[in-house]
C-alpha positions in Angstrom: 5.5 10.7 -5.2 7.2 7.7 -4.6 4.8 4.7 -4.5 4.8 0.9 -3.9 2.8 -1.7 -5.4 2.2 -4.8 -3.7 0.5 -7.1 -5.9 0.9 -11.4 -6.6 -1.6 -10.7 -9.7 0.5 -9.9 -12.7 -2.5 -8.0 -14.3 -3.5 -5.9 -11.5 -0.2 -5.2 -10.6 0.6 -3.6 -14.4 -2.8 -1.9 -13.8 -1.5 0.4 -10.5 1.8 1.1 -11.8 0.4 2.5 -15.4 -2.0 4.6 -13.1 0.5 5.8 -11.1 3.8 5.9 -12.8 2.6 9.4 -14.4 2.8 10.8 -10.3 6.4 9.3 -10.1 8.3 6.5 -9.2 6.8 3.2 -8.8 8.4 -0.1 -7.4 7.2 -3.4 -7.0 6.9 -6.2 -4.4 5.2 -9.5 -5.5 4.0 -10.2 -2.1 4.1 -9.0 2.1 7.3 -10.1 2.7 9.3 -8.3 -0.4 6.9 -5.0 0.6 8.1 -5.3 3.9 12.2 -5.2 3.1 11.4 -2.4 0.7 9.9 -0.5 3.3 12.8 -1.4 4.9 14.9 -0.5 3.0 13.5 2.9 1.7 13.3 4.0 5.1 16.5 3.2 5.9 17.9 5.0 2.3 15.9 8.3 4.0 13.7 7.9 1.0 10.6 6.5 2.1 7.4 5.6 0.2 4.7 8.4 0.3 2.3 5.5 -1.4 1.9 1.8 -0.7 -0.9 0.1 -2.5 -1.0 -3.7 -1.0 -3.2 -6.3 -1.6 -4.3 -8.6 0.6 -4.5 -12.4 -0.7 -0.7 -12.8 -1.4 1.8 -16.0 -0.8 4.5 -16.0 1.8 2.7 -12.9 4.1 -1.0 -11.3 3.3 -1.5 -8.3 3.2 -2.6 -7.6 7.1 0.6 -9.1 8.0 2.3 -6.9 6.0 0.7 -3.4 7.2 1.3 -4.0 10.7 4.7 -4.8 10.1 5.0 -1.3 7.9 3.4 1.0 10.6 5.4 -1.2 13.3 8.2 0.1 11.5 7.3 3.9 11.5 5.7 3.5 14.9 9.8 2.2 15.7 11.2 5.5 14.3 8.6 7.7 16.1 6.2 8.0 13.2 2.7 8.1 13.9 0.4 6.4 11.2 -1.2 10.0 10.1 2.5 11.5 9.2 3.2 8.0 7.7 3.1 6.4 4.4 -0.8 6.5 2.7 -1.3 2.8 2.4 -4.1 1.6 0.3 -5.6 -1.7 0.9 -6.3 -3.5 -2.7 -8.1 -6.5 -3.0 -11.1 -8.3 -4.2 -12.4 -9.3 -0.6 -15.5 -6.7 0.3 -16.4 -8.5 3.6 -16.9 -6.5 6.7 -14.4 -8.4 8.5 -11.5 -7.8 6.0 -12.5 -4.1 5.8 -12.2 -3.8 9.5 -9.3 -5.3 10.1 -7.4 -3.6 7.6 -8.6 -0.4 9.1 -7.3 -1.3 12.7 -4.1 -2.6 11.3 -4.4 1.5 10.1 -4.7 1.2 6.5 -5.8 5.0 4.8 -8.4 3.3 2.2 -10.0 0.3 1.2 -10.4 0.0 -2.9 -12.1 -3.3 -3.9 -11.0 -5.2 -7.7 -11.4 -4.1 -10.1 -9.7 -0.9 -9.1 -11.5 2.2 -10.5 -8.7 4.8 -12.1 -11.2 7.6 -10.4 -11.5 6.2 -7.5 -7.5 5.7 -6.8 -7.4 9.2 -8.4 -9.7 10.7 -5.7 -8.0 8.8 -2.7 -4.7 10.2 -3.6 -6.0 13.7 -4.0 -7.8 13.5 -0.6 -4.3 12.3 1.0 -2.6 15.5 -0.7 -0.3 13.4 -2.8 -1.4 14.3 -6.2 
């Protein structure tokens, strides 16, 4: 599994990649915009990301930003969301509003901070990835 972790908080951040660097490879973007030209950039290298994990509070583009841009992308190249990358949402904002959003944007799951190793664990096995 190839995964990316999208995350301006150094400690969360180190969190997600320890969980999932024992799947496979795990890069980093410190915020939307670097996510966004590593999608790019994967996609284009015909070696996409089966995982993103992106937070939403970030500096230079959120997280919300940032996942419509992703499935903009896909949608570009004829992939539907479903057969696209699994992208977790991963963030310490639990109000409705965020949640919904980041569903209609077409986000796969919603984890609220502090991320529970289980939890992550389940979502992945429910998307087939581990």
């Amino acid at each position: 599994m190839k995964s990316l972790v999208v995350e301006d908080d150094f400690t969360s951040r180190i969190l997600l990649q320890e969980i999932l660097k024992n799947f496979g490879t795990v890069h980093v973007a410190v915020n939307g915009k670097e996510a966004v030209e590593a999608f790019e950039f994967a996609f284009k290298d015909s070696e996409p990301y089966q995982l993103i994990c992106i937070d939403l509070m970030m500096p230079e583009m959120d997280g919300h930003t940032a996942l419509k841009k992703i499935r903009a992308i896909e949608e570009a190249h004829g992939i539907l969301s479903s057969f696209g990358a699994k992208i977790i949402m991963t963030t310490a904002l639990d109000d409705m509003k965020n949640v919904n959003t980041a569903y209609q944007n077409l986000c796969d799951a919603y984890l609220v901070k502090p991320i529970d190793k289980n939890r992550l664990l389940h979502e992945l096995r429910s998307f087939g990835l581990i």
